[in-house]
N, CA, C and O atoms as a GROMACS GRO file, in nm:
protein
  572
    1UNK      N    1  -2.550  -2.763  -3.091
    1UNK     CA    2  -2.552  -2.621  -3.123
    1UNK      C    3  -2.674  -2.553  -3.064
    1UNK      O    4  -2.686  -2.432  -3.045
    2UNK      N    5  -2.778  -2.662  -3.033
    2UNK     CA    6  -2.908  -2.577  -2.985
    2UNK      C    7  -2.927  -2.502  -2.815
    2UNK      O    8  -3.018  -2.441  -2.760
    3UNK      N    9  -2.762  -2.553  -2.766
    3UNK     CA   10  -2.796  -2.522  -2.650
    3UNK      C   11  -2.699  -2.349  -2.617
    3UNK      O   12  -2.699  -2.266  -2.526
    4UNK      N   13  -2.645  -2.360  -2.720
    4UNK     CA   14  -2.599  -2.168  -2.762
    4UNK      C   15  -2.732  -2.094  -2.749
    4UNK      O   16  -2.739  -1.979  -2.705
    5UNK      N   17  -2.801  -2.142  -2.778
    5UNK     CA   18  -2.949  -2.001  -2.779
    5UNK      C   19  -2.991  -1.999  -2.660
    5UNK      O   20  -3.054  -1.896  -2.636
    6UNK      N   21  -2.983  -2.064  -2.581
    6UNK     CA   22  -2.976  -2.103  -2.438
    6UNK      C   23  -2.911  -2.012  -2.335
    6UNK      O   24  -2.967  -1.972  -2.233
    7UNK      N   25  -2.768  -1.978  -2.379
    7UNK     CA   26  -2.648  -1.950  -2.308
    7UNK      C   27  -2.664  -1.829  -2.259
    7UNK      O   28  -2.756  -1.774  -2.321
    8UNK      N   29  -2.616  -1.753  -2.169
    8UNK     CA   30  -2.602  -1.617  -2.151
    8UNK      C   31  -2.510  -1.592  -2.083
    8UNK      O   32  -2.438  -1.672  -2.024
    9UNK      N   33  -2.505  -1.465  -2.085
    9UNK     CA   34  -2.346  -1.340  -1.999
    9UNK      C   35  -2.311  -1.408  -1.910
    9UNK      O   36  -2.201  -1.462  -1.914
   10UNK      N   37  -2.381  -1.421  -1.822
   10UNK     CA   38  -2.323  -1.526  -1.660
   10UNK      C   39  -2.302  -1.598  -1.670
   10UNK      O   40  -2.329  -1.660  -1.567
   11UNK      N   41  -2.233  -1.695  -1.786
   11UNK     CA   42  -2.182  -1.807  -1.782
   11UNK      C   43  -2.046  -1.834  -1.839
   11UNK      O   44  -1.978  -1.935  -1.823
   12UNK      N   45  -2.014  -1.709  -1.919
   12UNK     CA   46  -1.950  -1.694  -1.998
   12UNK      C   47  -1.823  -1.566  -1.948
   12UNK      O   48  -1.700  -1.565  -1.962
   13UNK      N   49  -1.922  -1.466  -1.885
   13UNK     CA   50  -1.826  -1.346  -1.937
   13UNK      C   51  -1.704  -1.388  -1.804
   13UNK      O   52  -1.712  -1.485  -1.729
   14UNK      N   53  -1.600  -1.287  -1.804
   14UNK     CA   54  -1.545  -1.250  -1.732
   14UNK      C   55  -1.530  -1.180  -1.615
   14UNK      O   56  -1.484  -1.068  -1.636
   15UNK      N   57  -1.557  -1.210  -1.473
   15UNK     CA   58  -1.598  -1.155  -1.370
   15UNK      C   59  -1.499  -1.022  -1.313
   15UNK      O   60  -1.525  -0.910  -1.270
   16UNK      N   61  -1.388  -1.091  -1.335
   16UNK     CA   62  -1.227  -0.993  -1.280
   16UNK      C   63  -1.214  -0.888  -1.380
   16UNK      O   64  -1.164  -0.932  -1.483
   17UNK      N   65  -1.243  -0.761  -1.385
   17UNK     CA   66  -1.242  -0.705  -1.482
   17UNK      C   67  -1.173  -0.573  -1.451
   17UNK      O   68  -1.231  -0.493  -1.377
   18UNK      N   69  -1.035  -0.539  -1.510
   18UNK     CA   70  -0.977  -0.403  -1.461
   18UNK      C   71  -1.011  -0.316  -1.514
   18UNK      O   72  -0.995  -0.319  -1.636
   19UNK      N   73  -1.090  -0.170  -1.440
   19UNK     CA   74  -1.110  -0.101  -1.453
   19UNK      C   75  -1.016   0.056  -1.480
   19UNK      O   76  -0.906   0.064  -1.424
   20UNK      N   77  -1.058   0.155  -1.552
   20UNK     CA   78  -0.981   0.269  -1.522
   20UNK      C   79  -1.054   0.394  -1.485
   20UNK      O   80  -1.176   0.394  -1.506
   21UNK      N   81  -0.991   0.513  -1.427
   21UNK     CA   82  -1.054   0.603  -1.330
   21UNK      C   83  -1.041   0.711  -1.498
   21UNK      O   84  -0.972   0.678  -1.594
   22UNK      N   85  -1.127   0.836  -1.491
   22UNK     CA   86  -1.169   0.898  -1.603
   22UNK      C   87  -0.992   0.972  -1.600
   22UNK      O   88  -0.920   0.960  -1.700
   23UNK      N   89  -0.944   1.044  -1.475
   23UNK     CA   90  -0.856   1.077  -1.479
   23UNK      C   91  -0.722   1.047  -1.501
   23UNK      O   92  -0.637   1.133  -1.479
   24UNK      N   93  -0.691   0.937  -1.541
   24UNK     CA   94  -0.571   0.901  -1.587
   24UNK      C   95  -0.530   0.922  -1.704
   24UNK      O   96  -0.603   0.863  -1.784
   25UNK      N   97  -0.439   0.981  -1.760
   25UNK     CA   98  -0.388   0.989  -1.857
   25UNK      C   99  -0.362   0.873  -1.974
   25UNK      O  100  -0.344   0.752  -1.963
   26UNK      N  101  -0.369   0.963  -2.092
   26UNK     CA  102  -0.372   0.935  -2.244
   26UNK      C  103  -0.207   0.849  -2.204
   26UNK      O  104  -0.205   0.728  -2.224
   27UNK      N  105  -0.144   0.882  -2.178
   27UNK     CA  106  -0.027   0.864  -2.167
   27UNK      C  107  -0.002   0.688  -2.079
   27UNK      O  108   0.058   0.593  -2.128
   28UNK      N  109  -0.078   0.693  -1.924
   28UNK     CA  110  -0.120   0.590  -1.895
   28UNK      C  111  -0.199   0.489  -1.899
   28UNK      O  112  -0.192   0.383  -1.837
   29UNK      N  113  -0.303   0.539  -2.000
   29UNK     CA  114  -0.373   0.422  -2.044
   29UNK      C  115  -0.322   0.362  -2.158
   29UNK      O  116  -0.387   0.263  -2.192
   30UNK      N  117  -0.210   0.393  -2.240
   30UNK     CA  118  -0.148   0.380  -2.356
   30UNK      C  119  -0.083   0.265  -2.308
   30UNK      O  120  -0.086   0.160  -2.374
   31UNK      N  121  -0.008   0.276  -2.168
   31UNK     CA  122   0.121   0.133  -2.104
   31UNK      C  123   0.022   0.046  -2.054
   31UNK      O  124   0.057  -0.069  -2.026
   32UNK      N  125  -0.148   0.095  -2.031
   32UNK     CA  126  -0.232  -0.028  -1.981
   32UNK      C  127  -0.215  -0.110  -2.114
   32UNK      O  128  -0.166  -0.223  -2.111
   33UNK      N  129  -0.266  -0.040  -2.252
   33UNK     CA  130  -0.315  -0.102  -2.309
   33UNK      C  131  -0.182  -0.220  -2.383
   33UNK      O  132  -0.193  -0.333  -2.431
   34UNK      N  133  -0.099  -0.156  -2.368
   34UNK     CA  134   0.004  -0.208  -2.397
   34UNK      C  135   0.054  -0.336  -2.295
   34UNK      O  136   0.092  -0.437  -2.355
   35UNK      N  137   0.056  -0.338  -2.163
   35UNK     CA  138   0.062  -0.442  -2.086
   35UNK      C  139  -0.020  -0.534  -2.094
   35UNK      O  140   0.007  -0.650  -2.127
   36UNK      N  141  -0.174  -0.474  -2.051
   36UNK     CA  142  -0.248  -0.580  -2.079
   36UNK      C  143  -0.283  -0.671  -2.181
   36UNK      O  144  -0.302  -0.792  -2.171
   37UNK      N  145  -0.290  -0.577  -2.312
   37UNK     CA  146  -0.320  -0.637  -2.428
   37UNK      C  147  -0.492  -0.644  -2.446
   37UNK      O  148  -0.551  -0.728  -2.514
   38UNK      N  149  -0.549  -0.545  -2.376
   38UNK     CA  150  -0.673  -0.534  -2.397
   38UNK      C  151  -0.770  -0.482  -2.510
   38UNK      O  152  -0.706  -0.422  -2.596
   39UNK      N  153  -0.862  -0.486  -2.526
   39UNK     CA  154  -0.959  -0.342  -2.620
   39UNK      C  155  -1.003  -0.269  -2.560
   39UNK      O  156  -0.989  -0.173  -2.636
   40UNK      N  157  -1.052  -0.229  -2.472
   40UNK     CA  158  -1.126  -0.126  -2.361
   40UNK      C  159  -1.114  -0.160  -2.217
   40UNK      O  160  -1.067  -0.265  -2.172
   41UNK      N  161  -1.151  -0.081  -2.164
   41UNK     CA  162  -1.183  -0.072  -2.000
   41UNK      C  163  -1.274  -0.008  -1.988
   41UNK      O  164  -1.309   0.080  -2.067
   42UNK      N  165  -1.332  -0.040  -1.886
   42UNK     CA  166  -1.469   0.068  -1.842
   42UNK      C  167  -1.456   0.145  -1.746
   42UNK      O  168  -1.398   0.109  -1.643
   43UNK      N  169  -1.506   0.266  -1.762
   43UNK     CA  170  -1.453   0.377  -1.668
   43UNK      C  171  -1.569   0.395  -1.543
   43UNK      O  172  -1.688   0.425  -1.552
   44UNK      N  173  -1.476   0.362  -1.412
   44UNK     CA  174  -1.528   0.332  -1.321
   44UNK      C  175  -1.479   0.529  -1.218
   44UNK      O  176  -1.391   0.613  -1.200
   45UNK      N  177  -1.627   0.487  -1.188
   45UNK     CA  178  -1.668   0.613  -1.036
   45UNK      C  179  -1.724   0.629  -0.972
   45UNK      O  180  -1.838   0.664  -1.002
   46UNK      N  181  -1.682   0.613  -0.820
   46UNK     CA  182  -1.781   0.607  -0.723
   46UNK      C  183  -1.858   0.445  -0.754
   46UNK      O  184  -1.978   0.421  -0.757
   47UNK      N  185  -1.751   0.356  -0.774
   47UNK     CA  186  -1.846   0.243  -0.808
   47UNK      C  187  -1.936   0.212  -0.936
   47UNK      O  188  -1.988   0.101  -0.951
   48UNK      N  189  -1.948   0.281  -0.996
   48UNK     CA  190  -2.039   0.307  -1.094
   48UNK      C  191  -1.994   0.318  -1.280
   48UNK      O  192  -1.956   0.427  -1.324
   49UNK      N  193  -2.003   0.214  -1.358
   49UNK     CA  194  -1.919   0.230  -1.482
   49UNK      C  195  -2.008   0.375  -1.582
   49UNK      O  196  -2.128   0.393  -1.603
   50UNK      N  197  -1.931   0.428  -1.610
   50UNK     CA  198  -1.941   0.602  -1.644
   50UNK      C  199  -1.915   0.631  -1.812
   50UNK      O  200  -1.937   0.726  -1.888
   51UNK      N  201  -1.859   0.502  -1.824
   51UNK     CA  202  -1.800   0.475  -1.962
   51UNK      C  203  -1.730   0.418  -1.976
   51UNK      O  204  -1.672   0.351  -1.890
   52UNK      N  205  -1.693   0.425  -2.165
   52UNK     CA  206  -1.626   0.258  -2.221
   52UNK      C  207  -1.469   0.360  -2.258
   52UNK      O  208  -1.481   0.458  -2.333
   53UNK      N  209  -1.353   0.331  -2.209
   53UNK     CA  210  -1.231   0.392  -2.308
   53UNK      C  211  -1.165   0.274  -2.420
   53UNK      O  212  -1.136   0.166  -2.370
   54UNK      N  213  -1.147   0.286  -2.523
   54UNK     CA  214  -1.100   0.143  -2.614
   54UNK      C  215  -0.968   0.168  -2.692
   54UNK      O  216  -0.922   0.282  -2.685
   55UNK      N  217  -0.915   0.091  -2.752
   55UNK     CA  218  -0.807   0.133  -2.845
   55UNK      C  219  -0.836   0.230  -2.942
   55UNK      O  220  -0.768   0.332  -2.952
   56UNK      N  221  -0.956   0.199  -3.033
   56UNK     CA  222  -1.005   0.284  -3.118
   56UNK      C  223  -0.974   0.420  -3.025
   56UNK      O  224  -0.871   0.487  -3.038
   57UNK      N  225  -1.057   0.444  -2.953
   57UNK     CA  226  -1.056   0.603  -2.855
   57UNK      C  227  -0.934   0.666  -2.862
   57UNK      O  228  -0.923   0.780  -2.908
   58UNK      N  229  -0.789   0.567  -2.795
   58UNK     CA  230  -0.702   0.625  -2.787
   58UNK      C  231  -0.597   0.660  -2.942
   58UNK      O  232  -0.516   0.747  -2.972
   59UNK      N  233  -0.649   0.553  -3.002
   59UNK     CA  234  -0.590   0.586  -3.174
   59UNK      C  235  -0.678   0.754  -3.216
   59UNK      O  236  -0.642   0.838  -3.298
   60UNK      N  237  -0.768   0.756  -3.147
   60UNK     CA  238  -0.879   0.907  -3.247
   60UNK      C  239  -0.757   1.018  -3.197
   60UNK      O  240  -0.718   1.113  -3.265
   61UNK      N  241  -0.722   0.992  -3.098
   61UNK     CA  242  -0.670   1.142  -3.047
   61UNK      C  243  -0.542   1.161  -3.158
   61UNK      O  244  -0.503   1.276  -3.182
   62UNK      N  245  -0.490   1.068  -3.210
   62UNK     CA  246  -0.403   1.075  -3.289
   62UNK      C  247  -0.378   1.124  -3.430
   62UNK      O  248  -0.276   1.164  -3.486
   63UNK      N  249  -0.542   1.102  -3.481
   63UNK     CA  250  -0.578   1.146  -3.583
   63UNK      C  251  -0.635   1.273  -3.618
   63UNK      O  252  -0.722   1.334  -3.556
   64UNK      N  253  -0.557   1.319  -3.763
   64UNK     CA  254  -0.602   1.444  -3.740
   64UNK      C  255  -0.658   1.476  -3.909
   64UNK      O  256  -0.634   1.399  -4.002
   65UNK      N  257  -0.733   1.599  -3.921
   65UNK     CA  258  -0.741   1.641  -4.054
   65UNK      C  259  -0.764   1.774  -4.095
   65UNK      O  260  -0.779   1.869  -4.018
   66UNK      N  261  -0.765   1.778  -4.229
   66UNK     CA  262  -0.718   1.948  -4.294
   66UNK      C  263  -0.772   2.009  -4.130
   66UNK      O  264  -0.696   2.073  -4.057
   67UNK      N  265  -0.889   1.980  -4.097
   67UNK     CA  266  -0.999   2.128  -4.004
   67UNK      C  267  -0.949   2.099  -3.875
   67UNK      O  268  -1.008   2.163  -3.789
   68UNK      N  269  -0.850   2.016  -3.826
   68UNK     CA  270  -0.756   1.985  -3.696
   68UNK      C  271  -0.650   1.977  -3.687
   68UNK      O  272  -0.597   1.873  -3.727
   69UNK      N  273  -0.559   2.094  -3.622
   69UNK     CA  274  -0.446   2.073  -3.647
   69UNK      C  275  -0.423   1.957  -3.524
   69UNK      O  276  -0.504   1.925  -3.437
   70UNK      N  277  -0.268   1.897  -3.548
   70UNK     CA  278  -0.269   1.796  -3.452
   70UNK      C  279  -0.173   1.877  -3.318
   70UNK      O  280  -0.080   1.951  -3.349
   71UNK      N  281  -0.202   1.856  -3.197
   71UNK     CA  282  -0.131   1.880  -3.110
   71UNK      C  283   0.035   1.824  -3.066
   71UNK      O  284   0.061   1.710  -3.103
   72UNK      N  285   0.115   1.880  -3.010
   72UNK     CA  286   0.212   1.795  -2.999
   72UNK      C  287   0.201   1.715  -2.904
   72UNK      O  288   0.132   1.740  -2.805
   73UNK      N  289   0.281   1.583  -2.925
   73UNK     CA  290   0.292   1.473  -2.841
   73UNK      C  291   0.242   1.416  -2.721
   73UNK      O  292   0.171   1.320  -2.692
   74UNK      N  293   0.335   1.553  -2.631
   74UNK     CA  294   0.301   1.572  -2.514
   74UNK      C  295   0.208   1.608  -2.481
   74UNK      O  296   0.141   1.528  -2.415
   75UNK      N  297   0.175   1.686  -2.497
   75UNK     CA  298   0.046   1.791  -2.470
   75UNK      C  299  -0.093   1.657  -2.509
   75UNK      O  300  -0.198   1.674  -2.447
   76UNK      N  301  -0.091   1.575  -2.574
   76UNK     CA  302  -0.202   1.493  -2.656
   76UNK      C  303  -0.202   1.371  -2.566
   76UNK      O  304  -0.306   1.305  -2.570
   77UNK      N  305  -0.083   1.320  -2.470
   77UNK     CA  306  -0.045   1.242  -2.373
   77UNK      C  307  -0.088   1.256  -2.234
   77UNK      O  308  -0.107   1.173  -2.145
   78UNK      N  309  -0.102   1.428  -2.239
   78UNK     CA  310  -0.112   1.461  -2.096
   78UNK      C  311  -0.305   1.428  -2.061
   78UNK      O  312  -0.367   1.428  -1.955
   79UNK      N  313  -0.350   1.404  -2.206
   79UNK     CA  314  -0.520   1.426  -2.192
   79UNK      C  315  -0.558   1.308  -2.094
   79UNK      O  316  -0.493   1.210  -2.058
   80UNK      N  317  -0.690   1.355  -2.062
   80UNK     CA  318  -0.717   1.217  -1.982
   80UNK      C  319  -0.822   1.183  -2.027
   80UNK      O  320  -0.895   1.256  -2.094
   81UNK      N  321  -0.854   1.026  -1.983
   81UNK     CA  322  -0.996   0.940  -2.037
   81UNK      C  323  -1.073   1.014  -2.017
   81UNK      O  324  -1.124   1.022  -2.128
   82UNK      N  325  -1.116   1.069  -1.966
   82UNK     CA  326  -1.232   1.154  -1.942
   82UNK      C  327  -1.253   1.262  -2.128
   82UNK      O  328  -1.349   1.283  -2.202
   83UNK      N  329  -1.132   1.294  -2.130
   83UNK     CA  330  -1.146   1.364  -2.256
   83UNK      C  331  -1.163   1.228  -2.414
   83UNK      O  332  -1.174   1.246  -2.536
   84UNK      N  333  -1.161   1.164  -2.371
   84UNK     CA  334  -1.175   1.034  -2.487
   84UNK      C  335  -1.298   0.936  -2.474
   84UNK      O  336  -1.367   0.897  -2.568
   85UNK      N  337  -1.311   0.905  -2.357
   85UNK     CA  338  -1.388   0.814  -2.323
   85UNK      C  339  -1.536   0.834  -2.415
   85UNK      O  340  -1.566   0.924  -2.492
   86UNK      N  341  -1.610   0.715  -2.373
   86UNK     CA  342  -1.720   0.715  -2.490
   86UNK      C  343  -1.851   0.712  -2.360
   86UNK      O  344  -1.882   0.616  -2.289
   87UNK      N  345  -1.911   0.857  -2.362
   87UNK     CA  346  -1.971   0.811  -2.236
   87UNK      C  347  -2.126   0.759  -2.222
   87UNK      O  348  -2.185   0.731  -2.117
   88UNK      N  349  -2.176   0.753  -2.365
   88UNK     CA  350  -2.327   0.655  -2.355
   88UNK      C  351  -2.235   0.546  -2.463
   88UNK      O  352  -2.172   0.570  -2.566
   89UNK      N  353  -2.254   0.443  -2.403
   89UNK     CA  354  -2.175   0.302  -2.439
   89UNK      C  355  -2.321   0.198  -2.441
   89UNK      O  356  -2.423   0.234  -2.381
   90UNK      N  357  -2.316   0.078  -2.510
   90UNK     CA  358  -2.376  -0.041  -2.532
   90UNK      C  359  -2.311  -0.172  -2.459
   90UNK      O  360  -2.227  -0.254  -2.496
   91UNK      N  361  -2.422  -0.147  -2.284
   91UNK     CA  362  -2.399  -0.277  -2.256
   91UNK      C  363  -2.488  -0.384  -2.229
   91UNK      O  364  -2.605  -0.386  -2.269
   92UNK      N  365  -2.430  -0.482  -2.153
   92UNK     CA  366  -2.558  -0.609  -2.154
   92UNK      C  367  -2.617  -0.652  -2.052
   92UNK      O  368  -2.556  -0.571  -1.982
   93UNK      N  369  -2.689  -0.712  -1.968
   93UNK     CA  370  -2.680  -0.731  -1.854
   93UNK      C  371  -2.600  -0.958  -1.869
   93UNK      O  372  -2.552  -1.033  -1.955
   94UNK      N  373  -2.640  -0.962  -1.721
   94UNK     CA  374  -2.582  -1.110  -1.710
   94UNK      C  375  -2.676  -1.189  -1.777
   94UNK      O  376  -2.655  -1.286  -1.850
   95UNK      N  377  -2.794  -1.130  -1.738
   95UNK     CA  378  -2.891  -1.231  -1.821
   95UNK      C  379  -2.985  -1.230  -1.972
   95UNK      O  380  -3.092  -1.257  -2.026
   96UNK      N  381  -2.837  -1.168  -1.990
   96UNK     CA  382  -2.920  -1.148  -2.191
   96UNK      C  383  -2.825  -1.303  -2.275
   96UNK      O  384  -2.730  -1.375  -2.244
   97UNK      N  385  -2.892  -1.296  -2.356
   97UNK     CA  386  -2.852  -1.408  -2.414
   97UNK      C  387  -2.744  -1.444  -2.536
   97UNK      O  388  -2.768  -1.380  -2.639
   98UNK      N  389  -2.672  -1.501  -2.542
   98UNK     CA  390  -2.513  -1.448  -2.600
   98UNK      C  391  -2.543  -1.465  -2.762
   98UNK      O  392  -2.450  -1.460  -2.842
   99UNK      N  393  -2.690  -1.487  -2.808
   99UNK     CA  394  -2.724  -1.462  -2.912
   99UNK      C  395  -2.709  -1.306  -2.969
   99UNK      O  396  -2.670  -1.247  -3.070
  100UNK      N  397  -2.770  -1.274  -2.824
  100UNK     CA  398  -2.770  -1.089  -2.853
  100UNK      C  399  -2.670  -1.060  -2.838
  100UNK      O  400  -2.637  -0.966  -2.910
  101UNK      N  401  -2.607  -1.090  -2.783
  101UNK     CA  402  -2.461  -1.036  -2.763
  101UNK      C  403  -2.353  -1.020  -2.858
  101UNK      O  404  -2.255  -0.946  -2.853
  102UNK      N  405  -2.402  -1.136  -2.979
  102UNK     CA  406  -2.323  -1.154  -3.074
  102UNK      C  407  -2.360  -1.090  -3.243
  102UNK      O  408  -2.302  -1.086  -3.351
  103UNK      N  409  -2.498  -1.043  -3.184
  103UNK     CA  410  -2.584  -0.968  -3.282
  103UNK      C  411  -2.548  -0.864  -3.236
  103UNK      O  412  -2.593  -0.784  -3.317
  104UNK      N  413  -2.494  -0.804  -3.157
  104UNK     CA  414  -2.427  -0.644  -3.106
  104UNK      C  415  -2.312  -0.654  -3.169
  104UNK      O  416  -2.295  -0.599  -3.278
  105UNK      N  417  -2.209  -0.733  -3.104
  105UNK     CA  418  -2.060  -0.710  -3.186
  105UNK      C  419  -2.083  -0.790  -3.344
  105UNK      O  420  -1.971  -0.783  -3.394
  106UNK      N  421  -2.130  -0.827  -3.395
  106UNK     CA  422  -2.120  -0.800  -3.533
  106UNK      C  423  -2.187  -0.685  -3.613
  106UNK      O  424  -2.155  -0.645  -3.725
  107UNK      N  425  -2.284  -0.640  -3.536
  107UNK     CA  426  -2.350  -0.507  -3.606
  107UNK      C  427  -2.250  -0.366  -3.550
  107UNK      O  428  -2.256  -0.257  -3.606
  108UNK      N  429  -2.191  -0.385  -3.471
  108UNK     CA  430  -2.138  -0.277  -3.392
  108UNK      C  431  -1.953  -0.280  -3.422
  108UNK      O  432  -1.880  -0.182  -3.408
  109UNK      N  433  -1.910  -0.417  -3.462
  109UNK     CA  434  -1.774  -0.437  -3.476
  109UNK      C  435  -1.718  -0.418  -3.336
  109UNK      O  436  -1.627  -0.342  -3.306
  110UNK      N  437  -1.771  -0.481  -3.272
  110UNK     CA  438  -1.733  -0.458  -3.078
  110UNK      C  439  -1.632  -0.556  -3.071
  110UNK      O  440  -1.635  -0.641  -3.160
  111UNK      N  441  -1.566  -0.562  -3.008
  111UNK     CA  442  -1.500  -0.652  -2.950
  111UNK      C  443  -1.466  -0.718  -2.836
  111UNK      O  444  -1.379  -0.804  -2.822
  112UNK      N  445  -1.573  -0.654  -2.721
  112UNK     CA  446  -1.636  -0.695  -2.607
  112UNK      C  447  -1.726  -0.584  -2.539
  112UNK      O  448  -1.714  -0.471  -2.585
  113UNK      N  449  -1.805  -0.603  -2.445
  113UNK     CA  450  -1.941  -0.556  -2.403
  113UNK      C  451  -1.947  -0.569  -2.241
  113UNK      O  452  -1.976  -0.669  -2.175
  114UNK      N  453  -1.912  -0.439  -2.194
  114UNK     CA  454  -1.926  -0.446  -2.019
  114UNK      C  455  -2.122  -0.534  -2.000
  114UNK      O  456  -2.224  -0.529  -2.070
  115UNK      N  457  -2.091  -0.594  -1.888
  115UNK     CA  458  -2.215  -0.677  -1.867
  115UNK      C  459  -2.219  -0.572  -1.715
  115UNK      O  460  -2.124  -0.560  -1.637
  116UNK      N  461  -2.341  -0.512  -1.702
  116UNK     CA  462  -2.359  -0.453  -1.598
  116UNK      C  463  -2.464  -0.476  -1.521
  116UNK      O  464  -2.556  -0.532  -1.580
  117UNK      N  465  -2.480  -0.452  -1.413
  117UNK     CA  466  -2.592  -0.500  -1.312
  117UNK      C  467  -2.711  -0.393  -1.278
  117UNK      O  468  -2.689  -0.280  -1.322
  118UNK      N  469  -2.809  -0.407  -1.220
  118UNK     CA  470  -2.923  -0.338  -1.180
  118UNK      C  471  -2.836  -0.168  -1.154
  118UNK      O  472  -2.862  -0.066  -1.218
  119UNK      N  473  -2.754  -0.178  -1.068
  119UNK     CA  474  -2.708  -0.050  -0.991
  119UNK      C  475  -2.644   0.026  -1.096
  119UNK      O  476  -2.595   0.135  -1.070
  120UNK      N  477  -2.641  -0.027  -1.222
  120UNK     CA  478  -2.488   0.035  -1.267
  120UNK      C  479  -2.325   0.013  -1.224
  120UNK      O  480  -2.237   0.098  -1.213
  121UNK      N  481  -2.320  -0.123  -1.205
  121UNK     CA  482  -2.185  -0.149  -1.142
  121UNK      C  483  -2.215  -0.246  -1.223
  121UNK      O  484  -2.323  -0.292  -1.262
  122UNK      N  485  -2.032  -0.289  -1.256
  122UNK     CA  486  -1.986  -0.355  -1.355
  122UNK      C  487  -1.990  -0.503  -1.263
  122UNK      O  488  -1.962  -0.522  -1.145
  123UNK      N  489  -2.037  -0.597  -1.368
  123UNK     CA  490  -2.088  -0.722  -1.335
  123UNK      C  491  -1.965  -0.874  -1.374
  123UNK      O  492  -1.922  -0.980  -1.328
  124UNK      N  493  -1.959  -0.769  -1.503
  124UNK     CA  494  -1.790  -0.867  -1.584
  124UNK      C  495  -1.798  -0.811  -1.754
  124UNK      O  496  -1.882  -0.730  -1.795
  125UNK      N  497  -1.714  -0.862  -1.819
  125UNK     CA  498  -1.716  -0.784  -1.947
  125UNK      C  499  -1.715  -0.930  -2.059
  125UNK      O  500  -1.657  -1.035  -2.032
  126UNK      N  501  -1.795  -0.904  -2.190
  126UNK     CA  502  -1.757  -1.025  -2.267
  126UNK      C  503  -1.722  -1.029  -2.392
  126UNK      O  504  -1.778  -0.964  -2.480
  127UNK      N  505  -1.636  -1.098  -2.406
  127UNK     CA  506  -1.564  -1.056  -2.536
  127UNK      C  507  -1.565  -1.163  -2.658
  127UNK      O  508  -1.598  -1.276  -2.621
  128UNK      N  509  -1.532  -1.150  -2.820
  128UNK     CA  510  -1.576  -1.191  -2.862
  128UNK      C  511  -1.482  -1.343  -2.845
  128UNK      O  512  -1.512  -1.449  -2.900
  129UNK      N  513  -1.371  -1.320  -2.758
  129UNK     CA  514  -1.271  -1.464  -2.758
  129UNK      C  515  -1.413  -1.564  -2.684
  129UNK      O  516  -1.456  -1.656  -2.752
  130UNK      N  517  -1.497  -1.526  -2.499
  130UNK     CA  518  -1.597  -1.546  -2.471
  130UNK      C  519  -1.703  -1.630  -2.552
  130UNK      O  520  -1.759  -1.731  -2.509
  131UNK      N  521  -1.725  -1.567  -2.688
  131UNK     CA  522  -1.839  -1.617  -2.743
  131UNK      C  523  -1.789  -1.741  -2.829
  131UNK      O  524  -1.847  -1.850  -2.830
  132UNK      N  525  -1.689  -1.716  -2.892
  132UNK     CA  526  -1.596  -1.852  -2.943
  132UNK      C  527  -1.630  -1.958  -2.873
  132UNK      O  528  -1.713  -2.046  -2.895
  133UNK      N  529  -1.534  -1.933  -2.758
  133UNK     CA  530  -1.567  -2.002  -2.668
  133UNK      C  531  -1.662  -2.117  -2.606
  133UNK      O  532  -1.631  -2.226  -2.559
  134UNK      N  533  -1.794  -2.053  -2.624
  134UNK     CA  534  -1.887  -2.068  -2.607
  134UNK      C  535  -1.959  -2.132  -2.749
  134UNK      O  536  -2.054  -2.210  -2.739
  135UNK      N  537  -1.932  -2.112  -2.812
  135UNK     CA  538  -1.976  -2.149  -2.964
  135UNK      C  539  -1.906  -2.323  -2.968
  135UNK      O  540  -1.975  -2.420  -3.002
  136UNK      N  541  -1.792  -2.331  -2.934
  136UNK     CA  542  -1.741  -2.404  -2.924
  136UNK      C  543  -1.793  -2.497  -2.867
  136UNK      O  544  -1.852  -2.587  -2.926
  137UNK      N  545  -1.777  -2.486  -2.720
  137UNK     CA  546  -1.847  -2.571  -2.601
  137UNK      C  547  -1.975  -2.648  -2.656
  137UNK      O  548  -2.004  -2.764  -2.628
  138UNK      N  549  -2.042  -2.569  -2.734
  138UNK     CA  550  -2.200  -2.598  -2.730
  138UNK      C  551  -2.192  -2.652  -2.931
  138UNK      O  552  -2.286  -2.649  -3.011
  139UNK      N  553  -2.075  -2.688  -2.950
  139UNK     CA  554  -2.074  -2.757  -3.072
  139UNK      C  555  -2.082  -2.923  -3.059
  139UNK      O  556  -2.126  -2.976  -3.161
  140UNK      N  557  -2.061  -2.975  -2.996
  140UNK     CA  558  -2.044  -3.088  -2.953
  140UNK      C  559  -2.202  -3.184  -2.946
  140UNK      O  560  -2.216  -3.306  -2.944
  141UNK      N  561  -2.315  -3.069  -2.945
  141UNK     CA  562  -2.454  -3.101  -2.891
  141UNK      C  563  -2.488  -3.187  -3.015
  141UNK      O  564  -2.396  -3.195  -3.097
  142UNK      N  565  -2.578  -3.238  -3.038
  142UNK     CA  566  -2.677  -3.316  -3.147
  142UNK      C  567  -2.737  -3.201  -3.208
  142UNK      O  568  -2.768  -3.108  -3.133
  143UNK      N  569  -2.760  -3.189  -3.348
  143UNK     CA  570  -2.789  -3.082  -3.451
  143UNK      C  571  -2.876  -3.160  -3.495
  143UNK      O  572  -2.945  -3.127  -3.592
   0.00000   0.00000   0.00000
């Protein structure tokens, strides 16, 4: 177990990571999320991740109360990430340590964390299946 405190983002996270453009629709990120089976994407421009869009995000537009009326359907479909997206987000770099990483999504209820690089370009994303993972691997050690 002692070699988890050890571990970090670059070993772990996910390198292939699909991105979405701010402009795509409420409507099309709904069949991403639905195909893929993801929690978020990071919203990529000009190379550069700009922000986090997640399930939560796309469930808010849905919700409404007494001081909001709700829009119809369509009209709430046609919005785009850009109007949802979360645009100062919490990420990590490759070389933080999946201690912290796991002290974020339990204080934060995350369910994964774009890992980004010097430039602001997305590096890979890690999620909490990732840290399992990893928890796992490094169970096997002498305690």
């Amino acid at each position: 177990m002692y070699t988890f405190l050890e571990e970090t983002v670059a070993g772990h996270m996910t390198r292939e990571v699909k991105t979405v453009t701010r402009d795509l629709t409420v409507r099309g990120l709904g069949d991403l999320f639905e195909r893929d089976d993801f929690n978020a994407y990071p919203v990529e421009e000009d190379g550069q991740i700009i922000g986090l869009v997640t399930k939560f995000d796309f469930l808010k537009c849905f919700a409404f109360t007494p001081n909001q009326m709700v829009p119809r359907y369509d009209d709430l479909m046609k919005r785009t990430v850009a109007d949802i997206m979360t645009s100062e987000f919490i990420y990590v770099r490759s070389d933080t340590k999946l201690t912290r990483v796991l002290q974020l999504m339990v204080e934060h209820r995350f369910r994964s964390v774009p890992a980004i690089d010097s430039g602001h370009r997305l590096a890979g994303i890690i999620s909490r299946e990732d840290i399992l993972r990893a928890l796992e691997a490094c169970s096997g050690d002498s305690a």
